[in-house]
C-alpha positions in Angstrom: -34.9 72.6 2.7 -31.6 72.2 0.9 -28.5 71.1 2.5 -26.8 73.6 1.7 -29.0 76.1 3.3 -29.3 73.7 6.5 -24.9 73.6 6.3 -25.0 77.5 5.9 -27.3 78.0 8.7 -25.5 75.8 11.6 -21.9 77.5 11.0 -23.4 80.8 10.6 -26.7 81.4 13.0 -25.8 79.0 15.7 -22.2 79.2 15.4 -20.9 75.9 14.8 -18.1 74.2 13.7 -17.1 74.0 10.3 -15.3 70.0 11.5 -18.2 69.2 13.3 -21.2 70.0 10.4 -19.2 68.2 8.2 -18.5 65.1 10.0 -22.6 65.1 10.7 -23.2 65.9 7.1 -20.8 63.6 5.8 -19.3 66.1 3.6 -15.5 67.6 3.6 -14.5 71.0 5.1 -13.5 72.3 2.0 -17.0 71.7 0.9 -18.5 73.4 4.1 -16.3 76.2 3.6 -17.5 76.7 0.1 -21.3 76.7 0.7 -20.1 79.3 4.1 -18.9 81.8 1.5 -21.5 81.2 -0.5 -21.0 79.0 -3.3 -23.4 77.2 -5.2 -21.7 73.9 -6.1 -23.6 70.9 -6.5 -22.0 67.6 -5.2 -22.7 64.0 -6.8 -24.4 62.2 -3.8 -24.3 58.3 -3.1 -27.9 58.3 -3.7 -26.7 59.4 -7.5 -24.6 56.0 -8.0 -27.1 54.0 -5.9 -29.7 55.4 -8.3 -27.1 53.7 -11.5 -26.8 50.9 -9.5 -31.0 50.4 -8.9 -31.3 51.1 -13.1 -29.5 47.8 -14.1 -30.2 45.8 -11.2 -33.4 43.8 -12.7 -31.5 43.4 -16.2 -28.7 41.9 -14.4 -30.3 39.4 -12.7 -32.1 38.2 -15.9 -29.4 37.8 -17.1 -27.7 35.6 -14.2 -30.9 33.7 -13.9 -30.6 33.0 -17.9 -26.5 32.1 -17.4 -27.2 28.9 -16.2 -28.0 27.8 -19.8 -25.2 28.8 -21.8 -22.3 28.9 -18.8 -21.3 25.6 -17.1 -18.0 24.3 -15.4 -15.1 26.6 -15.6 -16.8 28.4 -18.7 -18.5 30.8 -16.1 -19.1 34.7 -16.0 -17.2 37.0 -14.5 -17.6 41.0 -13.3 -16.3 42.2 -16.0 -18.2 40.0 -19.1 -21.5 40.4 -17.1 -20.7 44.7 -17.8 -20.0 43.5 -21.7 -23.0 41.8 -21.7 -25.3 44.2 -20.1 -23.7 47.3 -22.3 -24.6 44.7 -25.8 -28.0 45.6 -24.3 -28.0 48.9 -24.3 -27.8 49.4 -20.9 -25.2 52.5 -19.8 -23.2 51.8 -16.5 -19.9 51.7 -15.3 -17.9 48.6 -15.2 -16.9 49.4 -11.8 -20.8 49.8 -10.5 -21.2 46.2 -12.3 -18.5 44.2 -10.5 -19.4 45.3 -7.1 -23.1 44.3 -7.9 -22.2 40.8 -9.3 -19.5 40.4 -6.3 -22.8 41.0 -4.1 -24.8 38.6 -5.9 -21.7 36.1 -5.6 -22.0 36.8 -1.7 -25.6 36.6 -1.0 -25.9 32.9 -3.9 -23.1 31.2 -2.3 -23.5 28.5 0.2 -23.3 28.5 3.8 -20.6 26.3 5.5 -21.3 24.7 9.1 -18.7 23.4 11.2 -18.5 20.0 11.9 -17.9 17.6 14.4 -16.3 14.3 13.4 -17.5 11.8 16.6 -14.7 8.8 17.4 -14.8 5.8 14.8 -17.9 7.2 13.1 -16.7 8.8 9.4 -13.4 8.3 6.8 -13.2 9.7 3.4 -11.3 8.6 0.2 -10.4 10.3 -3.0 -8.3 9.7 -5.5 -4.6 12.6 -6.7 -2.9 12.4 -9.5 0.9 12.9 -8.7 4.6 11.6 -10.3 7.6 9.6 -9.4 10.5 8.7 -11.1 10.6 4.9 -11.9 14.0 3.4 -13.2 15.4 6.6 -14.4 11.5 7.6 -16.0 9.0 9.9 -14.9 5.5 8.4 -14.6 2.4 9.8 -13.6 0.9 7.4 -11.1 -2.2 7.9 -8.8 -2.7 8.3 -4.6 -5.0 6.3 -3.0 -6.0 8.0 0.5 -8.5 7.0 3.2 -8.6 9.4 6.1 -10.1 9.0 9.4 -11.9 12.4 10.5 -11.4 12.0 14.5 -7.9 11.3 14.7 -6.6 12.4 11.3 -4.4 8.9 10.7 -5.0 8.3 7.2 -3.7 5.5 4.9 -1.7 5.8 1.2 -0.9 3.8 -1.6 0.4 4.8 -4.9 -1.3 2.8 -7.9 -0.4 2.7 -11.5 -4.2 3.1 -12.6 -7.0 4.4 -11.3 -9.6 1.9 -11.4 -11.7 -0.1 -9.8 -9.8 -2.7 -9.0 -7.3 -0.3 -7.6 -9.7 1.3 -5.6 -11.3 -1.6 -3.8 -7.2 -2.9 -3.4 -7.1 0.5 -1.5 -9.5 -0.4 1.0 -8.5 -3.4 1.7 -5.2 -2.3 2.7 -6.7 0.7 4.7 -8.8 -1.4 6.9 -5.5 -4.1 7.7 -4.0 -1.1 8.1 -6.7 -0.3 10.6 -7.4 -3.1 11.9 -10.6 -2.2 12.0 -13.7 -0.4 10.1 -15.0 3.3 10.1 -18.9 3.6 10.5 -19.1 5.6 7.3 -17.2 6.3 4.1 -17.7 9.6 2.4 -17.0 9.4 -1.4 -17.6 11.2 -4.5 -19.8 9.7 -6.8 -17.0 8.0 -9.3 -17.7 5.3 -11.6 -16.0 2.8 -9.3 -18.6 3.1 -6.8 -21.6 4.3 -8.1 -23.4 3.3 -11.1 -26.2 5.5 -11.2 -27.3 8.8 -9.1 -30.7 8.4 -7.8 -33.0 10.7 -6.1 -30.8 13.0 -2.9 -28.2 11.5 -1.5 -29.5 7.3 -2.8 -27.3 6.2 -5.2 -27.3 2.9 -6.9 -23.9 1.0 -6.2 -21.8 -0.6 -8.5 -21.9 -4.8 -8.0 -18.1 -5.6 -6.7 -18.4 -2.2 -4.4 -22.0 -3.6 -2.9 -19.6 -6.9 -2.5 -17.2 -4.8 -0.2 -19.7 -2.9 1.2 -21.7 -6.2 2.3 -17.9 -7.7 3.7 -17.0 -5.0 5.8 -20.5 -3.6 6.4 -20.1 -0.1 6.9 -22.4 2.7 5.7 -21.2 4.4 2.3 -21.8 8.3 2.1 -21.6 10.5 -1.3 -21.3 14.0 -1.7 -23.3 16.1 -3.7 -22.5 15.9 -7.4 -20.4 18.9 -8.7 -19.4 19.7 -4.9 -15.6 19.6 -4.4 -16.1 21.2 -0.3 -18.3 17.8 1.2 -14.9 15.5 1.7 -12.6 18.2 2.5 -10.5 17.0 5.0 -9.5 14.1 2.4 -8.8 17.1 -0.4 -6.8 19.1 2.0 -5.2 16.4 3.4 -4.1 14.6 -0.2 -2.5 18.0 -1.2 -0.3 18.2 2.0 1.1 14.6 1.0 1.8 16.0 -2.5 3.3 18.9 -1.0 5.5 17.3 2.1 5.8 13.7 1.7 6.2 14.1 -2.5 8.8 17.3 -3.0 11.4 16.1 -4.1 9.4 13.9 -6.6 10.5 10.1 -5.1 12.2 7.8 -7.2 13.0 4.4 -7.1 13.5 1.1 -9.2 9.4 0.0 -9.0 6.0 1.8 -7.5 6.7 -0.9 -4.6 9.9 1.2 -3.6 8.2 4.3 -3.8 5.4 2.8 -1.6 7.9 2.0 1.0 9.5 5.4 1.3 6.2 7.1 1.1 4.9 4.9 4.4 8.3 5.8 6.2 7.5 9.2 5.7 4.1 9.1 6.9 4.7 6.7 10.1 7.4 9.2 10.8 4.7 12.4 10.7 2.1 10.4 12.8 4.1 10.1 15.2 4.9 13.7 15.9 3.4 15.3 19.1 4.0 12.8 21.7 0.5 12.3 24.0 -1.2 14.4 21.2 -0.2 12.6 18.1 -2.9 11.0 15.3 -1.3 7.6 16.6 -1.9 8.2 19.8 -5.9 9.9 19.2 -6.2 6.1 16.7 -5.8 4.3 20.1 -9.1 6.4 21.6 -10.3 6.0 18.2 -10.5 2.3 17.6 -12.9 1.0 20.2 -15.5 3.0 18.0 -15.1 1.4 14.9 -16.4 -1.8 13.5 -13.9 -5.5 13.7 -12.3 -6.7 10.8 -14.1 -9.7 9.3 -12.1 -12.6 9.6 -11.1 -12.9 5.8 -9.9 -10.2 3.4 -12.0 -9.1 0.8 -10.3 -10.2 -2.4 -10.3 -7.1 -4.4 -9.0 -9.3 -7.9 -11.5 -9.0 -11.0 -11.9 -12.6 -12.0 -12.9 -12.8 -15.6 -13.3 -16.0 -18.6 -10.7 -15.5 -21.6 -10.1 -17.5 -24.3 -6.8 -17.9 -25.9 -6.0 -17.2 -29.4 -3.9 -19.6 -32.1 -0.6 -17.6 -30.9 -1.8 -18.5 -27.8 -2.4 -14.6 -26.7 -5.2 -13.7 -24.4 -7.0 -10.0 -25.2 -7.5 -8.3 -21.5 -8.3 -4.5 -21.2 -6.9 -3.6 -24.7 -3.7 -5.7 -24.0 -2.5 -8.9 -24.9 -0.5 -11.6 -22.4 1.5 -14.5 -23.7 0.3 -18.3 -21.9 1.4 -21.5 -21.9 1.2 -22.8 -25.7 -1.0 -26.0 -24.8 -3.6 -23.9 -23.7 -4.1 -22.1 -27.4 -7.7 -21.8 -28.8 -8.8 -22.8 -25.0 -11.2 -20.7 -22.5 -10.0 -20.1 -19.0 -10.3 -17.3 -16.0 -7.9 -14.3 -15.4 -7.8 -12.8 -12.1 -7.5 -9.2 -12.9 -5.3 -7.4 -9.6 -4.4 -4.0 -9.3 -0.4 -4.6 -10.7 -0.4 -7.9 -11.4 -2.7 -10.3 -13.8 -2.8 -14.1 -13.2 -4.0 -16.9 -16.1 -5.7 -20.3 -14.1 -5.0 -23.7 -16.6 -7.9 -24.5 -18.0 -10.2 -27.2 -17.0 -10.5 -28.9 -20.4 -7.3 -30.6 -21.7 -6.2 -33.3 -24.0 -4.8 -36.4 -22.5 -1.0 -36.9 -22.3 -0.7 -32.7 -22.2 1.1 -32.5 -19.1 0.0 -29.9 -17.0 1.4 -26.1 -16.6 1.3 -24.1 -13.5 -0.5 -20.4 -13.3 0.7 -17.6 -15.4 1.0 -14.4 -13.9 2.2 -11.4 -15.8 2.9 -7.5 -15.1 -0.4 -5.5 -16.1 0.3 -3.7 -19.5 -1.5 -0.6 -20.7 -3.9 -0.5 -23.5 -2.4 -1.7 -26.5 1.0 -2.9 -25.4 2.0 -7.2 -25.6 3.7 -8.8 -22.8 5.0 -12.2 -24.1 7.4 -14.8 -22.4 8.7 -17.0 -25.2 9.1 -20.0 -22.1 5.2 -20.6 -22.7 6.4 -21.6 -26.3 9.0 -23.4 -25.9 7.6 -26.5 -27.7 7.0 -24.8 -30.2 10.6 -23.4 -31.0 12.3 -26.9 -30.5 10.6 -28.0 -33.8 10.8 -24.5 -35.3 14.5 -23.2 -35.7 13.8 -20.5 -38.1 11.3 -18.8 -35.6 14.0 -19.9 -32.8 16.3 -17.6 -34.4 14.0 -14.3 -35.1 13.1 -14.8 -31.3 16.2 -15.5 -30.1 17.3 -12.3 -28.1 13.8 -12.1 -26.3 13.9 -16.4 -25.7 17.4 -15.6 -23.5 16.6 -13.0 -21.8 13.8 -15.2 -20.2 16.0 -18.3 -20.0 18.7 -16.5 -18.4 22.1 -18.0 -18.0 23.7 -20.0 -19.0 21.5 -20.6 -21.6 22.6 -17.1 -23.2 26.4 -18.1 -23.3 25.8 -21.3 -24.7 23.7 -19.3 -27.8 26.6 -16.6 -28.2 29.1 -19.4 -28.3 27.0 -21.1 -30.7 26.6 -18.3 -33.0 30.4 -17.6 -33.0 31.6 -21.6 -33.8 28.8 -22.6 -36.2 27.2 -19.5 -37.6 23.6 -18.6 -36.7 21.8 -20.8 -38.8 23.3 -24.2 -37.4 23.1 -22.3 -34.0 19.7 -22.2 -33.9 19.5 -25.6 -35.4 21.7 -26.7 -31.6 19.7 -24.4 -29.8 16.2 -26.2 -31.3 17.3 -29.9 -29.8 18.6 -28.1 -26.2 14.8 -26.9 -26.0 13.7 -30.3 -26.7 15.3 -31.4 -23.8 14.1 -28.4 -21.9 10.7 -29.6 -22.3 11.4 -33.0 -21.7 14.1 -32.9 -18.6 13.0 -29.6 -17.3 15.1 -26.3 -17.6 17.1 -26.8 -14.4 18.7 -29.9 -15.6 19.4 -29.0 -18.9 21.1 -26.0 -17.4 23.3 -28.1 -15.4 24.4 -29.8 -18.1 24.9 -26.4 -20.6 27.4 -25.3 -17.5 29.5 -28.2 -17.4 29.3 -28.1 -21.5 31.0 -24.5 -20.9 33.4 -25.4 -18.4 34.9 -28.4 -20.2 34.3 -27.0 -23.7 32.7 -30.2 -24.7 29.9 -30.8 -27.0 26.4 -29.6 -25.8 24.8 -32.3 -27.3 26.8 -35.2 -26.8 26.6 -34.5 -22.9 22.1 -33.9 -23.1 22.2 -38.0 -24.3 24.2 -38.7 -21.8 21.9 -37.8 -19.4 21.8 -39.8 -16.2 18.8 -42.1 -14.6 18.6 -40.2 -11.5 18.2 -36.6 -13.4 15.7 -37.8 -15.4 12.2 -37.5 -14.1 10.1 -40.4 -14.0 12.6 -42.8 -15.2 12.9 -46.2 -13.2 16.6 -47.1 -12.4 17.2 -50.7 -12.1 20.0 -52.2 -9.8 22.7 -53.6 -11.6 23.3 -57.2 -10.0 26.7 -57.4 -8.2 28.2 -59.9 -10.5 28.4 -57.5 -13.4 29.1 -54.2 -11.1 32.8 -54.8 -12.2 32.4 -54.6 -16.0 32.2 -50.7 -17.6 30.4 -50.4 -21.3 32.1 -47.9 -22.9 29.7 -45.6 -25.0 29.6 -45.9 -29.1 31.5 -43.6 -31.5 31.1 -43.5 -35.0 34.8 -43.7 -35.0 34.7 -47.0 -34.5 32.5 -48.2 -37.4 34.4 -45.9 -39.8 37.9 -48.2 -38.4 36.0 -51.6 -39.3 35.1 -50.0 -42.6 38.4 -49.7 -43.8 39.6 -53.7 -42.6 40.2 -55.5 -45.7 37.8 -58.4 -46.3 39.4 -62.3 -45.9 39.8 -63.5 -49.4 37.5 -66.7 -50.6 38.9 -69.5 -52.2 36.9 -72.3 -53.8 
């Protein structure tokens, strides 16, 4: 029987209303009214677009199915290129019918979530954000180290120039003095600084200096699933809230250690709020759960063999560090930390060389020279010419009043003879040391005297390793005036006593 026969029949044999067949028949009034007077018009059903829907529903999910070869990443489908797709096979629907069907697929293929419970001491997370600060006037881009406990939501941040792997074991390191103590677990991702390769589930094969920290500090390390961004959430959400509160106004400062300091001041500052309910106060419930420090730091420096080149340059990560000039053509270890890279003397040495302390320079990026013309200063005191073409960079690691003395130079004798002066003061640099010498260049400068007429007269008790004698008491009363050229120019000119025979 037709529904419109059954809609005719209830409002006009058992005397119905017109509101009350059409809210049962799903229909309007107007429509009710129509087939009452007798109208034959016929009305497009849901079961009419279900039926469109049920046509294209097993050539859409081929084609889904078959997506996963030719989509990856961000180059994924959407509602409206699955409808392009399907109409390129000949298939005739609506776009609309096709996005509500892929936004149902979407639903019933995406993942469950399960909320969690995070037990006292048992699990921390890290990651890695990229954010900027202004350094000297410069914007940089610079990278957030964060380690956040799950119970009581303290967390620990560092900003690091690069994001490495000696960066990232430096961040733990400072998390757990931080501490004072260890989490159970660690929940990464699987980066490069951790894991070197992805076995089988959730067993991953660990990098060597990460199974070092591991082993120190013995907690368990946990990885999320690769291509997962939602397993370490509370790290994610809570790294975009620093960017967002504790980075807005983008900080500035003269160095990353400035930044650093008004970065923690702003994060004691929001662990503190809430009185009895703050994350400081939850750590303190917290910390009886975790594991003790060991009772040594883990050193988180890269130690590495180098081997200087003629220029005496040593090649580390893409860039090259000036050291001491004896140690040219020489193999030795850098210590590779996360701002900072230190140069150990070698242990093999010619004898007489005496022996140089440490060099520790300012990690440079790929490709860039850091060179401190000190380590060569031998070298210049023999070499005026090259003394000169270095001489800006030379000064501005000598400091004063070793500049003044060069400027003063320049002006009285030209730059030539300058550098010729400047060439014998190095000499004694290298013998005396630099701060005698500069002694000696300041009272040069405030008596206007000659530079190197007051390095001769340099005195036994100034020089290192040189053995005064007493002079005996007899002869304390004499004074030896020093020699002057003067002098033998004056005897010279004396006319010679005539010779008779």
């Amino acid at each position: 029987m037709s529904e419109i026969h059954t809609i005719r029949h209830k409002v006009l044999v058992e005397r119905r209303s017109e509101r009350s067949v059409a809210r049962e028949h799903g229909v309007s009034r107007t429509t009710v009214r129509r087939y009452v007077l007798g109208a034959e018009a016929v009305r497009v059903t849901r079961a009419s677009k279900q039926w469109a829907a049920d046509k294209v529903r097993a050539p859409m999910e081929s084609l889904l199915t078959e997506s996963s070869q030719w989509t990856q990443g961000k180059q994924r489908l959407t509602g409206q290129r699955v409808w392009e797709l399907l109409c390129e096979r000949g298939h005739e629907v609506s776009c609309r019918t096709v996005t509500r069907m892929f936004a149902e697929w979407r639903r019933r293929h995406r993942e469950g979530h399960v909320p969690l419970v995070y037990p006292a001491g048992d699990s921390a997370q890290v990651d890695f954000f990229e954010v900027f600060v202004d350094l000297s006037g410069h914007r940089a881009k610079v990278f957030l180290f964060v380690m956040r406990l799950m119970h009581s939501g303290r967390d620990s941040v560092w900003l690091y120039e690069r994001q490495d792997q000696v960066s990232f074991l430096d961040g733990h390191v400072r998390a757990f003095a931080e501490f004072g103590c260890v989490p159970q677990r660690v929940v990464y991702d699987n980066l490069k600084a951790a894991v070197h390769k992805i076995l089988v589930g959730s067993e991953r094969q660990l990098s060597p200096r990460f199974a070092m920290l591991v082993n120190h500090y013995l907690f368990e390390p946990c990885f999320a699933r690769p291509y997962t961004g939602h397993d370490k959430g509370g790290v994610e959400s809570r790294g975009r809230a620093i960017r967002l509160s504790h980075l807005v106004p983008i900080p500035a400062g003269e160095n990353l250690i400035a930044v650093n300091a008004l970065l923690e001041q702003k994060k004691q500052a929001w662990q503190t709020k809430g009185g009895d309910e703050s994350v400081l106060t939850r750590f303190e419930s917290e910390r009886a759960h975790m594991l003790p420090l060991p009772g040594t730091p883990f050193v988180s420096a890269r130690t590495e063999p180098v081997q200087a080149s003629r220029r005496s340059l040593v090649k580390c990560e893409g860039a090259e560090y000036s050291v001491w000039s004896e140690w040219r053509e020489l193999t030795f270890f850098a210590q590779v930390g996360p701002a900072d890279i230190t140069f150990f003397p070698p242990t093999r040495l010619a004898s007489g060389v005496p022996p140089r302390p440490a060099v520790t320079h300012k990690r440079g990026r790929k490709g860039s020279r850091t060179t401190d013309y000190r380590h060569y200063l031998p070298e210049l005191a023999h070499k005026p010419q090259a003394l000169r073409q270095v001489a800006g960079e030379l000064l501005k690691a000598l400091g004063e009043p070793f500049g003044e003395l060069w400027r003063n130079l320049v002006e009285e004798r030209g730059p030539k003879d300058a550098s010729r002066v400047m060439a014998r003061v190095l000499t004694s640099v290298v013998k005396y040391g630099e701060e005698i010498v500069a002694s000696r260049v300041r009272e040069s400068l405030a008596s206007d005297g000659d530079i190197l007429a007051l390095l001769r007269v340099q005195t036994n008790d100034e020089i290192p390793g040189q053995v005064h004698n007493e002079v005996p008491a007899s002869l304390a009363f004499i004074t030896v005036s020093q020699g002057d050229l003067k002098d033998y120019d004056l005897l010279m000119e004396t006319d010679e006593p005539e010779v008779t025979s």
